[in-house]
C-alpha positions as CSV (number, residue, x, y, z in Angstrom):
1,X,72.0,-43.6,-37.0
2,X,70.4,-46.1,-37.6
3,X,73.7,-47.9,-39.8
4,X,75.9,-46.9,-36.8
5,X,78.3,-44.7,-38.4
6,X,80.4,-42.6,-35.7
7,X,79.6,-39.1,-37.9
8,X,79.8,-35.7,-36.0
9,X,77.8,-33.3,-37.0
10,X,78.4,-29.4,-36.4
11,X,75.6,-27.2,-37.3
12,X,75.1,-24.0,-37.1
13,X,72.2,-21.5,-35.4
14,X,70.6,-18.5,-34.7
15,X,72.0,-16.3,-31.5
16,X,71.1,-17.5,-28.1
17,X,70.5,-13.3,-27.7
18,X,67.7,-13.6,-30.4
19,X,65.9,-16.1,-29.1
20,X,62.0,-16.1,-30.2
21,X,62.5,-13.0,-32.1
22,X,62.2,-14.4,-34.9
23,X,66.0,-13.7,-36.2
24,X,68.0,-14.6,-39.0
25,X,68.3,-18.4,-39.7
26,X,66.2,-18.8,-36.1
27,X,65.5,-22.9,-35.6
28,X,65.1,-25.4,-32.8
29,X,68.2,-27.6,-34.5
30,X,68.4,-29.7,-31.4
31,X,64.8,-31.6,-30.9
32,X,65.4,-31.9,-34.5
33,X,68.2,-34.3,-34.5
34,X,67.3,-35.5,-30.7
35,X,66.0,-39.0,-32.4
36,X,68.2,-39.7,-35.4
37,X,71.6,-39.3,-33.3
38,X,73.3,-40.8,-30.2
39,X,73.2,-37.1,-28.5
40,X,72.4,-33.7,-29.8
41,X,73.5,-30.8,-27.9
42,X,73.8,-26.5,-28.2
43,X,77.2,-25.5,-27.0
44,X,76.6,-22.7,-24.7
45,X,79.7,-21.0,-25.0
46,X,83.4,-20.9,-27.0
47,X,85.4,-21.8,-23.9
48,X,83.7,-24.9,-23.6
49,X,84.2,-25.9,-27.6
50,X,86.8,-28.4,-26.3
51,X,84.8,-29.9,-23.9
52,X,81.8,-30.9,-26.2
53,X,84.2,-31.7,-29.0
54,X,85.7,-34.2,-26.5
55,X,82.0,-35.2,-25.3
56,X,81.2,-35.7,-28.7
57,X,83.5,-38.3,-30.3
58,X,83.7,-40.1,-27.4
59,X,79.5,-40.5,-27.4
60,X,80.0,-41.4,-31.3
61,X,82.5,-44.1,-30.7
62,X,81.9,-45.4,-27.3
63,X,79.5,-49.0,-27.5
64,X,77.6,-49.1,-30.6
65,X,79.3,-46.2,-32.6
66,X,76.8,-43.2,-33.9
67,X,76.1,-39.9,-35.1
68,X,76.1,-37.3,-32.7
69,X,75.6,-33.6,-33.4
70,X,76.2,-30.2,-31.8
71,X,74.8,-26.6,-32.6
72,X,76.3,-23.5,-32.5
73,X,74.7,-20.7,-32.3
74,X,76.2,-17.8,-34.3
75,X,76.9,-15.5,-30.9
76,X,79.1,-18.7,-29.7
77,X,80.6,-18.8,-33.1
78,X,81.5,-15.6,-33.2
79,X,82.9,-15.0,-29.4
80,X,86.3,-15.0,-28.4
81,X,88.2,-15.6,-25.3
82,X,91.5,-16.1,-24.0
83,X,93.1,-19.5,-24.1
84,X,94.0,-19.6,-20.7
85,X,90.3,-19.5,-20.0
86,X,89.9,-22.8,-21.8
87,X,90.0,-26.4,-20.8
88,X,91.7,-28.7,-22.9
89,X,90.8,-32.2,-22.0
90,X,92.7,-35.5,-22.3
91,X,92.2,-38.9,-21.7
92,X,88.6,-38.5,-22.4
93,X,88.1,-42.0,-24.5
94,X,89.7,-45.3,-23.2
95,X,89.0,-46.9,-25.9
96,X,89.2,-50.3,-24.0
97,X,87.2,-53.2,-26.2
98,X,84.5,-54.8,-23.4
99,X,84.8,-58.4,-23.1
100,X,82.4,-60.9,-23.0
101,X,80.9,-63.0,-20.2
102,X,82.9,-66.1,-19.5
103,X,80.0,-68.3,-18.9
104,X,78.2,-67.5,-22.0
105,X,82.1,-67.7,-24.0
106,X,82.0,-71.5,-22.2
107,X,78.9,-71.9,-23.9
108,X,79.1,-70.9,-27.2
109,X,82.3,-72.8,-27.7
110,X,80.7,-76.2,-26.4
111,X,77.9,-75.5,-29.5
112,X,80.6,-74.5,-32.2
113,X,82.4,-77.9,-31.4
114,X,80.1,-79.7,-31.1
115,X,78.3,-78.3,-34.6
116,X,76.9,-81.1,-36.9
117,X,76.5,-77.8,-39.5
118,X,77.7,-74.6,-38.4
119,X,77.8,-71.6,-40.0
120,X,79.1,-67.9,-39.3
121,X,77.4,-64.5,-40.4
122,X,79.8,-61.7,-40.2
123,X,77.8,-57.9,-40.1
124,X,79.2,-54.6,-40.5
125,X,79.5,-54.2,-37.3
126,X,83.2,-56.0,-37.0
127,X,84.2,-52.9,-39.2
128,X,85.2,-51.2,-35.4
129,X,87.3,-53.9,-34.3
130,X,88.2,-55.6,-37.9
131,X,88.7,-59.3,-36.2
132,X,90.5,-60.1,-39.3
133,X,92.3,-62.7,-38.0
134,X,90.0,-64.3,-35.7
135,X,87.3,-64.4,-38.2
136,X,89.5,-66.1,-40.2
137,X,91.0,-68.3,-37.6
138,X,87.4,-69.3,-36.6
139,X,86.2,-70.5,-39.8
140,X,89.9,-72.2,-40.8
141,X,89.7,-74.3,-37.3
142,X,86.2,-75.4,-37.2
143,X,85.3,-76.2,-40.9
144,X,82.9,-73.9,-40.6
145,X,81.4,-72.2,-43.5
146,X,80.5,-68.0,-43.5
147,X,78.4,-65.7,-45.3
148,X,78.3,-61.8,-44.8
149,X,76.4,-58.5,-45.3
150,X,76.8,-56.7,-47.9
151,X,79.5,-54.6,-45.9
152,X,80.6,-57.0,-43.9
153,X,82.4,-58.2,-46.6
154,X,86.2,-58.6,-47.4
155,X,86.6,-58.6,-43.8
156,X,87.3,-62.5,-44.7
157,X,88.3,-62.4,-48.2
158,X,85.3,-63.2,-50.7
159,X,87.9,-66.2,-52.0
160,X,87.8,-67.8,-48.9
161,X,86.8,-71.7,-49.8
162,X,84.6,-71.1,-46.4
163,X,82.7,-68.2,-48.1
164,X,79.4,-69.4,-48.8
165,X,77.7,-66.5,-49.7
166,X,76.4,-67.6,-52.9
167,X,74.7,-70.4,-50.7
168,X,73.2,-68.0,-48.5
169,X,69.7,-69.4,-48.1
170,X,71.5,-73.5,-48.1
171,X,73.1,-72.0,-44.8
172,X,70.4,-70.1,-43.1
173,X,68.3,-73.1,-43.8
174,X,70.7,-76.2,-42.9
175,X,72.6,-75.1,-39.9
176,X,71.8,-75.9,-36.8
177,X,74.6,-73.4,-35.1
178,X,75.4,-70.5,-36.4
179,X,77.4,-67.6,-34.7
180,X,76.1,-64.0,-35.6
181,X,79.4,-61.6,-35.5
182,X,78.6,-57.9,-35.2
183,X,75.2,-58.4,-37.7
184,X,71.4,-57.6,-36.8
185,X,68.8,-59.9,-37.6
186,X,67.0,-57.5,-39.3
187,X,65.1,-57.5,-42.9
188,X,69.0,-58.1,-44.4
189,X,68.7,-61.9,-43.0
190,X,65.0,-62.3,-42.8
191,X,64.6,-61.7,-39.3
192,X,66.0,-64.9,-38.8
193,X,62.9,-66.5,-40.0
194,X,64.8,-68.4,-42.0
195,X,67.2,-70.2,-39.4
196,X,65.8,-73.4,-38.8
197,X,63.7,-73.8,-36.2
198,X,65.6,-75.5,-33.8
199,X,68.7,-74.1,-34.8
200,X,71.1,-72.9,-32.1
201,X,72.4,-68.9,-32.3
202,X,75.4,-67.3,-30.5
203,X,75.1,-63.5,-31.1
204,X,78.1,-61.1,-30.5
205,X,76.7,-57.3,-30.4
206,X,78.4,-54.7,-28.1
207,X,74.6,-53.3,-27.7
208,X,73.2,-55.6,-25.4
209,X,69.2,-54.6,-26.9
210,X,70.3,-56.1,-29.6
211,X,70.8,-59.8,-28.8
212,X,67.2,-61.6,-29.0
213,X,65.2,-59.0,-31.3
214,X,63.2,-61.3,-33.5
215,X,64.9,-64.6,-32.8
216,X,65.6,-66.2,-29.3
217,X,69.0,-67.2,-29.3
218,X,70.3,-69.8,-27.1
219,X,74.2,-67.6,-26.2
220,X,74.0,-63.9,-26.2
221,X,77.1,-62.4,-25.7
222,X,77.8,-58.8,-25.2
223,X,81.3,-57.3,-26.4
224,X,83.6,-56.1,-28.7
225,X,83.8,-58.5,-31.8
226,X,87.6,-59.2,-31.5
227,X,87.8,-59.6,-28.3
228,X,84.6,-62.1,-27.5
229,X,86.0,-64.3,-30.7
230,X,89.3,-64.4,-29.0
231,X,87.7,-65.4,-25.9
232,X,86.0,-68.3,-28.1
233,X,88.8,-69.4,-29.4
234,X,91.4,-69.3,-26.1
235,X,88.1,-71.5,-24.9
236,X,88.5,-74.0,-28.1
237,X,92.5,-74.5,-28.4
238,X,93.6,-77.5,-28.1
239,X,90.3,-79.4,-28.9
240,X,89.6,-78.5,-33.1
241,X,92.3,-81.0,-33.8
242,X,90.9,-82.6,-36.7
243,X,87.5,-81.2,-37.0
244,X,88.9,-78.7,-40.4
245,X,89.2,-82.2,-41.8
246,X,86.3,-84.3,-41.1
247,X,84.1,-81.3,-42.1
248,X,86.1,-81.1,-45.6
249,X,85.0,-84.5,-46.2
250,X,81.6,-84.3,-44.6
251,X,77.9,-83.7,-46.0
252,X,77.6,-80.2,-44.8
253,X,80.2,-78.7,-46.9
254,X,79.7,-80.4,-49.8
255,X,76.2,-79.7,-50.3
256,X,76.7,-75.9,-49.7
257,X,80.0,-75.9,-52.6
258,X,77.2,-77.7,-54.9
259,X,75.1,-75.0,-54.4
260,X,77.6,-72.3,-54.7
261,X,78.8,-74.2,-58.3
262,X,75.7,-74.2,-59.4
263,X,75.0,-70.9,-58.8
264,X,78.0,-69.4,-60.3
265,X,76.8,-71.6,-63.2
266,X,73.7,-70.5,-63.8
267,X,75.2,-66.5,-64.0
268,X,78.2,-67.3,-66.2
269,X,76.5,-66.7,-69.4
270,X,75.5,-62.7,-68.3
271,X,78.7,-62.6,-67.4
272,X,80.1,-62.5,-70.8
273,X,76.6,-61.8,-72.3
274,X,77.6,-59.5,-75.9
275,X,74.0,-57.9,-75.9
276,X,73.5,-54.6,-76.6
277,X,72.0,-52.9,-74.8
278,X,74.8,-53.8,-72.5
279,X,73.1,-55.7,-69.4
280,X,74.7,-55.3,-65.9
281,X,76.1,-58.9,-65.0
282,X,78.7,-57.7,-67.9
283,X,79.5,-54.2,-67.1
284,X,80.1,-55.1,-63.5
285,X,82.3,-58.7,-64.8
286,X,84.1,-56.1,-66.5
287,X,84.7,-53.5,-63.4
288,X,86.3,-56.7,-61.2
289,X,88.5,-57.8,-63.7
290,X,90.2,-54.5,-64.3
291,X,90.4,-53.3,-60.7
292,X,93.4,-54.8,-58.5
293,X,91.9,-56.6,-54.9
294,X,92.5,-53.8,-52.5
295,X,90.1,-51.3,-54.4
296,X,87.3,-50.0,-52.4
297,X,84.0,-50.0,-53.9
298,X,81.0,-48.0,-53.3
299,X,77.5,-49.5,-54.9
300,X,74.1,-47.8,-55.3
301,X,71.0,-48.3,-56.9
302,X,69.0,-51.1,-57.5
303,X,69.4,-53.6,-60.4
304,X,72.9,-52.4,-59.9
305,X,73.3,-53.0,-56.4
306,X,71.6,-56.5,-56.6
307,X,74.0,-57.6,-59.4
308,X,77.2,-56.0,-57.6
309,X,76.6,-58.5,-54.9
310,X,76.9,-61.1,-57.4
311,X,79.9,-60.0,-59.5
312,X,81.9,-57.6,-57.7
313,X,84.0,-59.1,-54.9
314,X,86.1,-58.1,-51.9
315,X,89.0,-59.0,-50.4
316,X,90.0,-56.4,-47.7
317,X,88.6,-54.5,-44.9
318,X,86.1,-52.1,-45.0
319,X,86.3,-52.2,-48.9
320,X,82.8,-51.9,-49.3
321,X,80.3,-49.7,-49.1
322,X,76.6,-49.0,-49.5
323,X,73.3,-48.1,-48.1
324,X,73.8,-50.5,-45.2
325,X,70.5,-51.1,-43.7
326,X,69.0,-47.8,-44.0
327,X,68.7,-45.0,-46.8
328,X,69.0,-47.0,-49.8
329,X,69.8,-44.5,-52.5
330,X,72.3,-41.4,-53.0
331,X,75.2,-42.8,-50.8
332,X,77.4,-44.0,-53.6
333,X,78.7,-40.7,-54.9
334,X,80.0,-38.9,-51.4
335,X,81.4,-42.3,-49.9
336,X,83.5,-42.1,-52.6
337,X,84.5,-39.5,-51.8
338,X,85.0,-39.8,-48.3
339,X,87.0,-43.2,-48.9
340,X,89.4,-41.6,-51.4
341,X,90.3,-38.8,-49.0
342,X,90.6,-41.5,-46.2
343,X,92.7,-44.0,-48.3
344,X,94.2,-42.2,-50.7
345,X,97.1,-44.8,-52.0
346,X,93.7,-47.4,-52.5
347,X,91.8,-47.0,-56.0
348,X,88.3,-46.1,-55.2
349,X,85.5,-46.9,-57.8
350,X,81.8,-46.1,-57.9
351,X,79.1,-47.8,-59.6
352,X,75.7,-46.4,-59.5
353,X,72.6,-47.0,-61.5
354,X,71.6,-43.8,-63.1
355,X,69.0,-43.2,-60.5
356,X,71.0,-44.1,-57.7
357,X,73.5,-41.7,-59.3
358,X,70.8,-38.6,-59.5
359,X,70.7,-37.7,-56.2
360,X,74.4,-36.9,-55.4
361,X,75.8,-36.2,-59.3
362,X,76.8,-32.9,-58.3
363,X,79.3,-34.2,-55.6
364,X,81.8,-35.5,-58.8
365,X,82.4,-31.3,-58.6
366,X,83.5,-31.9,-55.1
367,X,86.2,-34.6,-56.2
368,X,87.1,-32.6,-59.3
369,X,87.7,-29.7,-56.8
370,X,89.5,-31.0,-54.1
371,X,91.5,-33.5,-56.9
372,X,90.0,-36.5,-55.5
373,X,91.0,-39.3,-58.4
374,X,87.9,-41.5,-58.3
375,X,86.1,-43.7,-61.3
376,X,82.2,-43.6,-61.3
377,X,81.0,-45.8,-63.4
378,X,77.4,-45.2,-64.6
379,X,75.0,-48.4,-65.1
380,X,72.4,-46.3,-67.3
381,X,69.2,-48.3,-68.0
382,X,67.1,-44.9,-67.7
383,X,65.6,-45.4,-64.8
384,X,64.3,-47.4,-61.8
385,X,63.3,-51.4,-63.6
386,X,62.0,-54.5,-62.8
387,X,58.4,-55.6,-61.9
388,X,59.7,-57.4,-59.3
389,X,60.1,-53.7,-57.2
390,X,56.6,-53.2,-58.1
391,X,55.3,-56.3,-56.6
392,X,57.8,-56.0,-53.6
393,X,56.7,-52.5,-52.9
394,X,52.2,-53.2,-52.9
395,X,52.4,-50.8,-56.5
396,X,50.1,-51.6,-59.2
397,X,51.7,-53.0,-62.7
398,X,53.1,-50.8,-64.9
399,X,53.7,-47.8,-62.0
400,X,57.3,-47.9,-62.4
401,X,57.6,-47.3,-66.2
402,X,55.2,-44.3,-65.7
403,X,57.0,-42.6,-63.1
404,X,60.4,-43.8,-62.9
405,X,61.5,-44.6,-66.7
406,X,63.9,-41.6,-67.6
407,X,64.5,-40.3,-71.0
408,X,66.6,-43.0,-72.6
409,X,70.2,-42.6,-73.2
410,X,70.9,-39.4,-71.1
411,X,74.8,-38.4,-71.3
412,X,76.0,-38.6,-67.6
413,X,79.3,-38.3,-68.9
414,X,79.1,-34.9,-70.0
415,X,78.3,-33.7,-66.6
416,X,82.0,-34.8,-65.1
417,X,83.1,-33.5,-68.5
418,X,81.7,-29.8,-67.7
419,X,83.4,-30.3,-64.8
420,X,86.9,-31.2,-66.1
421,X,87.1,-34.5,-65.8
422,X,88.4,-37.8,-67.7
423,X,85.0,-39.5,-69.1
424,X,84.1,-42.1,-71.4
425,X,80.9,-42.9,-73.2
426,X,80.5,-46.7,-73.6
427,X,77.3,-48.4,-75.7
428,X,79.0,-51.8,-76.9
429,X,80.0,-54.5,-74.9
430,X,83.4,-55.0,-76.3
431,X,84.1,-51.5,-75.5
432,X,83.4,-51.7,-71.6
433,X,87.4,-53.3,-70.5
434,X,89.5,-50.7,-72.7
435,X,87.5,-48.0,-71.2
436,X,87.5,-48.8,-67.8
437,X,91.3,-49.1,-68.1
438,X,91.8,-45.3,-69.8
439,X,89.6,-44.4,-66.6
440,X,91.9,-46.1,-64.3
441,X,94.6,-44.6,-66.0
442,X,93.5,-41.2,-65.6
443,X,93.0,-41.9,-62.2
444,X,97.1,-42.4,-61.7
445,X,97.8,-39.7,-63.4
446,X,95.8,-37.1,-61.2
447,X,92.7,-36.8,-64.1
C-alpha cells in the first residue's frame, strides 16, 4: 500500500452460514485489511466472482495504483451455478492517462526555461506510464541535470551524462527549479528539507493529496507522468533552441560533474579492494561487470543495499527493485521471483545481505520448483553492521553486535544446494567474477 503496487489479494474465509459460531478458520479478514489496501471486500456469492474481479483491478490500477483485496468465504468457494446465471463484464477500465491542467503546464514550462539551475527527480511512480522518452527528451532539451529513487531508476539510463545521482545532495541544494516526476517527498529526499529555500518545485503526482505534503511548491500538477511531461514539452517547442548548449558550458553543470568525479574517485579503491574478508564495494563491482544492461536487479539489506546504490547500475525500465519506501527487509528473494516469471527472456539477479536474505530463503524452493533460473547472490558479513544503524535508530553502542551479529561464516549455499540447485561458495576476492559467470551459466542452461 503504502509503495503503490497494484497487488490483488484473494483470501480465503470461514462460511457466511457459520458466522459467530466459532467455525473452522472463523476471522473478520475484511477490517483487517480495510487500512493497508485501496478496497477490501467479501464477495457474497460465485455468480458475482466476475463482477468483483472486474471491481478489483480496476480499483488497483485506477489513479495511484494499490493493493486491493477480496475474501471468500469457503460456502462461496465452494458454490456452483450455471454460467448463464453470471455476468461477465467488459469495458470496465478505460485506462485513459488524466491530463494535467493547462494553466499550471503554462507555468511550469515558463520556470524550466527560464531555470538558472534546474534539476529533475524521477520517482517510481513513472513505472505506470514509463515516460521513457519524455524524461529523456526533457533533460536532453533543457540541459537539465536528473537524479532518481532507488526505483526510479533506469527509467533514464544510469549513463545518462544528465544523471547526477552521485551529486544528489549538490542538486537538492543548488537548484533553484526542480521538477518532481511521479516521486514523494518523503524521508527518501529529506522531506524536501533540503531544496533550497527559495527554490521553485513543479510536482507531477496523479494523487492530487500528494502535491504540497512537506514542501509548498510553487506548480502542482495533477496527471499521468507521460502525459503532463508531453504537455510540458508541446508548451516548450520551439523555444529550447540553444539552451542544451549554454548549460554544457555553464557553472551549473560543471560543478555537479566535479562532484560526481570526485565521488566516483573517492570509491574506486573498494572497488577493486583484494581484502579478505571480501568487503561489498567489490562483490557488487563484480555483479555489474558480469551481468549484460537489461538485467533486472533486486537489492535487500542494509550495507548491501547502501552500496548497490553506488555500484550497481541501470539502464532499463523497471529494472530495479527493492523495499521502495516501506518494508525494508525480505523483498529481495520473491521479487525475483516475480520478475523472472514476468520477464522471463531478461536475466534476473538477487543480491541480499545475509539478513536481508533470512526472511524469504525458503522462497529459492519456489524458483527451484517452478524452474525459475534466477542468481542470488549472498553478501554474508554475519549479520546486521555498522554503528552508524545504531546511532540512526536512538540504540545504545554495542546493541547491534549483541543481538544482530550471526554465527560467522554460515553456508547459505547449501540451502539452494538441498534444494537442487547450481551454488558456489566464494571467500577470496579473486574468486568472486569466475563464479558469478558459472552462475550465469547455469542460469542459460535451465540450472
Amino acid at each position: 500500500y503504502d509503495n503503490c503496487m497494484p497487488l490483488l489479494l484473494l483470501g480465503g474465509s470461514g462460511p457466511q452460514g457459520g458466522r459467530y459460531s466459532g467455525t473452522f478458520q472463523e476471522t473478520e479478514d475484511v477490517p483487517m485489511f480495510t487500512n493497508i489496501t485501496k478496497m477490501a471486500v467479501q464477495v457474497d456469492s460465485a455468480a458475482r466472482i466476475p463482477y468483483f474481479m472486474a471491481m478489483a483491478f480496476r480499483t488497483a490500477k485506477s489513479g495511484r495504483p494499490g493493493p486491493v483485496y477480496l475474501d471468500f468465504p469457503s460456502d462461496v468457494l465452494q458454490e456452483q451455478v450455471d454460467e448463464d446465471q453470471v455476468d461477465w463484464p467488459t469495458g470496465t477500465f478505460s485506462g485513459a492517462p488524466p491530463a494535467g491542467n493547462p494553466e499550471s503546464v503554462k507555468e511550469a514550462a515558463e520556470l524550466l526555461l527560464n531555470a538558472e539551475r534546474p534539476a529533475m527527480i524521477i520517482g517510481k511512480g513513472v513505472r505506470w506510464s514509463e515516460p521513457t522518452e519524455e524524461l529523456a527528451q526533457m533533460v536532453e532539451s533543457l540541459g537539465m541535470p536528473f537524479l532518481t529513487s532507488p526505483m526510479g531508476r533506469g527509467f533514464i539510463p544510469d549513463d545518462h551524462p544528465m544523471n547526477m545521482g552521485s551529486a544528489r545532495s549538490s542538486i537538492m541544494r543548488d537548484a533553484d527549479v526542480i521538477l518532481v516526476v511521479g516521486a514523494r517527498l518523503n524521508w527518501m529526499f529529506d522531506f524536501g528539507r533540503r531544496f533550497a529555500p527559495d527554490a521553485k518545485i513543479i510536482h507531477i503526482d496523479i494523487e492530487p493529496e500528494e502535491i504540497g505534503i512537506n514542501r509548498a511548491v510553487e506548480v502542482g500538477i495533477v496527471g499521468d507522468a507521460k502525459v503532463a511531461l508531453q504537455q510540458i514539452l508541446a508548451e516548450m517547442e520551439g523555444r529550447t533552441a540553444g539552451l542544451s548548449e549554454r548549460a554544457e558550458e555553464g557553472p551549473w553543470l560543471t560543478a555537479l560533474r566535479d562532484r560526481v568525479e570526485k565521488n566516483a574517485e573517492s570509491i574506486q579503491s573498494r572497488l577493486t579492494s583484494d581484502a579478505n574478508p571480501i568487503i561489498t564495494h567489490r562483490l557488487l563491482h563484480e555483479v555489474s561487470q558480469v551481468f549484460p544492461r537489461d538485467t533486472i536487479y533486486t537489492v535487500d539489506g542494509q550495507t548491501t543495499l547502501a552500496t548497490g546504490r553506488q555500484v550497481l547500475q541501470s539502464y532499463t525500465p523497471a529494472s530495479r527493485l527493492n523495499s521502495g519506501s516501506n518494508g525494508c527487509m525480505g523483498v529481495g528473494v520473491p521479487f525475483a521471483v516475480g520478475a523472472k516469471l514476468a520477464r522471463p527472456e531478461v536475466p534476473v539477479v538477487s543480491v541480499n545481505g545475509d539478513c536481508a536474505f533470512g526472511f524469504n530463503a525458503m522462497e529459492m524452493e519456489t524458483a527451484v520448483r517452478h524452474n525459475v533460473p534466477i542468481v542470488f547472490v549472498i553478501n554474508n558479513n554475519s549479520g546486521i553492521v555498522g554503528g552508524a544503524l545504531e546511532s540512526r535508530m536512538g540504540l545504545p553502542e554495542g546493541y547491534m553486535e549483541r543481538v544482530a551479529t550471526y554465527t560467522p561464516d554460515i553456508r547459505y549455499d547449501k540451502i539452494l544446494e538441498a534444494f537442487g540447485g547450481h551454488t558456489e561458495n566464494v571467500t577470496e576476492p579473486s574468486e568472486i567474477r569466475a563464479a558469478l559467470e558459472r552462475a550465469l551459466q547455469a542460469t542459460k542452461e535451465g540450472k
